[in-house]
C-alpha positions in Angstrom: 0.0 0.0 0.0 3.1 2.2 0.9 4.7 1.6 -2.0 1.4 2.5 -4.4 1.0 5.8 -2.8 5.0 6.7 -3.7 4.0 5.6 -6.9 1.2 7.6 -7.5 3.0 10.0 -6.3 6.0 9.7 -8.5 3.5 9.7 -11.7 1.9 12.7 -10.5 4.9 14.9 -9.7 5.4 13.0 -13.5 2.7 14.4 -15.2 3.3 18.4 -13.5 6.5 18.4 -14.6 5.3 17.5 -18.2 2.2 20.3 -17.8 5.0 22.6 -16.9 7.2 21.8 -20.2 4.1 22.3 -22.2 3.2 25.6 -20.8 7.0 26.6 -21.2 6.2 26.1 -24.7 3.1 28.0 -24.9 0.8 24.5 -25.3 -2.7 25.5 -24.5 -3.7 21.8 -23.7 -0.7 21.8 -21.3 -1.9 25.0 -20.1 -5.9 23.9 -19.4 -4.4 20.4 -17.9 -2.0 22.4 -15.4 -5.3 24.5 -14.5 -7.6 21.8 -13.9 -4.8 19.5 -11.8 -4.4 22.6 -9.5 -7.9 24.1 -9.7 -8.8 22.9 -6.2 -6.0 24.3 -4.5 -6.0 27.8 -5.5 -9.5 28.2 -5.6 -9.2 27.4 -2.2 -6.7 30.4 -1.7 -8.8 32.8 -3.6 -12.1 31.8 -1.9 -10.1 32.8 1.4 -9.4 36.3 0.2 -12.7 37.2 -1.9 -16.1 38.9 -1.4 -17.6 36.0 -2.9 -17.2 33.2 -5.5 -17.4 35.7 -8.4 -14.7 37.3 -7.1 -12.7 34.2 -6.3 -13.3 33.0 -10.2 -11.4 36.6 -10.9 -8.5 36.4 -8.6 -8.2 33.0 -10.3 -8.4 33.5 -14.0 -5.9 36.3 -13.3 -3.7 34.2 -11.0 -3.5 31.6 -13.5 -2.5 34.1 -16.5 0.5 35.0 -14.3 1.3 31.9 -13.8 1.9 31.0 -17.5 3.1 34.3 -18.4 6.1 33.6 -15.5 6.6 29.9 -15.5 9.7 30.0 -18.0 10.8 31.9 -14.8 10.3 28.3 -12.6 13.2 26.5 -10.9 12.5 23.0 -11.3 14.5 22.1 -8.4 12.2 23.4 -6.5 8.6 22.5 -5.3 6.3 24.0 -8.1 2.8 24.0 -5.0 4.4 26.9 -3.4 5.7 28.7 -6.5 2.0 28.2 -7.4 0.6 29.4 -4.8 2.4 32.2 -3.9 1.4 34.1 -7.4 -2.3 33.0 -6.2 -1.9 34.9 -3.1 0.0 38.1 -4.6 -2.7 38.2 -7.4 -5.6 37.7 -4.6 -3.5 41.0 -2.7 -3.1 42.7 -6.0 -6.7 42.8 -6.4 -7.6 44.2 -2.7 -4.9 46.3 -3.0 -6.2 48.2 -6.2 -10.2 48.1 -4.5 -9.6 48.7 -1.0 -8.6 51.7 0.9 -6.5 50.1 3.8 -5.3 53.7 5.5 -8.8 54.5 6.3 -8.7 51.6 9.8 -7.4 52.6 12.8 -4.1 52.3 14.0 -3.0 50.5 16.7 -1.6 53.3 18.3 -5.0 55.0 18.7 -6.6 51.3 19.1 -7.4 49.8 22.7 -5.6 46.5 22.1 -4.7 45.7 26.2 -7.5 43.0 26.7 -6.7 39.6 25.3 -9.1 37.9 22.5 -9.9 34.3 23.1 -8.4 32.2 20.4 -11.5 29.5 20.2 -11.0 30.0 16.5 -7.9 28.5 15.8 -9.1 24.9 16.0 -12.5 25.2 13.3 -14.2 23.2 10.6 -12.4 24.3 7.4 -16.0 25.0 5.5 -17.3 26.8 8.9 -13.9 28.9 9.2 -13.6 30.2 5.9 -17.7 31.4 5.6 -16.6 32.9 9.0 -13.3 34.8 6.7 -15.6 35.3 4.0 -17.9 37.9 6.4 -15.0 39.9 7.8 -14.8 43.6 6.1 -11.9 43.3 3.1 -9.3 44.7 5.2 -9.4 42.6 8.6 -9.9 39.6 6.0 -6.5 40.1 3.9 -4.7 40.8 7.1 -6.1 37.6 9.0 -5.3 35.2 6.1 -1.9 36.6 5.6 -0.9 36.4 9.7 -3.2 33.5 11.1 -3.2 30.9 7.8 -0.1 31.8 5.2 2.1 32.9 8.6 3.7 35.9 7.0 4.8 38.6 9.9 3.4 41.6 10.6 6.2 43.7 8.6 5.9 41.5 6.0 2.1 42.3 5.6 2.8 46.2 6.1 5.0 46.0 3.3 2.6 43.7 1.3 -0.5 46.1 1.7 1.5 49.1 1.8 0.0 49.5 5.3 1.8 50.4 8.4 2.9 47.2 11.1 0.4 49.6 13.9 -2.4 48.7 10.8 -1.7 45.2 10.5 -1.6 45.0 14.2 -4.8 46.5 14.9 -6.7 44.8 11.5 -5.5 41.6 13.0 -7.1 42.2 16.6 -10.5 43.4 15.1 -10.5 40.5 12.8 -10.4 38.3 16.1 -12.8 39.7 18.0 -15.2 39.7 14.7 -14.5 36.1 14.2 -14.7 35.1 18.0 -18.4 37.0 17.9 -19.5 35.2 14.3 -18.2 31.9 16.6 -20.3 32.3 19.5 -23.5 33.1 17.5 -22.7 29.8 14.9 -22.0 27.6 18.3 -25.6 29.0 19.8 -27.3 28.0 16.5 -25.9 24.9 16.3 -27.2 24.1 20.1 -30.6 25.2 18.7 -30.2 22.7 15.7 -28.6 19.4 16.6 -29.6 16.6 17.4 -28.8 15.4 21.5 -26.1 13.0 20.1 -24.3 14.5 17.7 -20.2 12.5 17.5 -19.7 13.4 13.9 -16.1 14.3 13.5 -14.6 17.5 11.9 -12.2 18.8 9.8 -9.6 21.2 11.9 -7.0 23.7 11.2 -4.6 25.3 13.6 -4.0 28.8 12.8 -1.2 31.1 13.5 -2.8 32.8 16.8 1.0 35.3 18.0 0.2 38.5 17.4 
């Protein structure tokens, strides 16, 4: 069984590296095959930074379109998921970037941070966590993918967002206390709606939870 999964594996790293060659070439069925075998995974990142799924689609066409216009510029000794997804995420940036006017929040300085937020969220069905994301404002959302899920720091994000680390700070903390109220109000409802016996396990993700 081991020994199957290294195999599929092995043929599926395979068939990237071919999709890759193709694209280097300018191959539009390479092209469409190295969408579709990555489709999942960066929807998943744009879904995590968009209003909605019409946005998502967006962030992913014009992900994708980067992503072929650059790959000649791909190291193949290195893993091709993070070169991947890295454009997705700069793209999905890009695009709030442009929209969004990030200087209009608060800044830490001027922002009573002192009490602590409960971190309930950081263990969270996937599907429950990101409609959770999905209903922060823009601003608290970019900031709370790129610290709690991708792990970038907070002068990293400043620079990303052209924002300063007091913003990003601050975005982060009202992102939390959002989240932790969207929490309580999903757990009440679901007290209202289950059933007395309800064992069904969960998907869970740990998030990055150090300001």
């Amino acid at each position: 069984m081991k020994g199957e999964s290294v195999g599929i594996k092995l043929d599926s790293e395979h068939l990237v590296e071919k999709y890759i060659a193709g694209c280097i070439r300018n191959e539009r069925d390479s092209q469409k095959a190295l969408y579709q075998h990555f489709y999942s995974f960066a929807m998943g990142i744009c879904l995590r930074y968009a209003n909605d799924k019409l946005d998502a689609a967006g962030i992913l066409n014009e992900g994708f379109f980067k992503v072929f216009k650059n790959i000649a510029n791909y190291e193949p000794d290195k893993a091709f998921l993070p070169w991947l997804g890295r454009i997705i995420t700069n793209t999905a940036i890009d695009f709030y970037r442009v929209n969004l006017k990030f200087s209009n929040h608060v800044d830490l300085d001027s922002t009573d941070v002192t009490h602590p937020v409960s971190t309930t969220h950081d263990k969270l069905a996937y599907e429950d966590l990101l409609k959770m994301v999905q209903q922060l404002s823009p601003a608290y959302r970019t900031v709370f993918n790129l610290f709690a899920i991708d792990g970038f720091s907070h002068e990293e994000i400043a620079q990303m967002l052209q924002i300063s680390v007091g913003t990003s700070k601050s975005n982060l903390f009202k992102a939390r206390i959002k989240l932790q109220e969207l929490l309580k109000a999903n757990e009440a409802q679901e007290r209202l709606s289950r059933p007395a016996d309800n064992s069904s396990p969960v998907m869970q993700v740990r998030l990055n939870t150090n300001i």
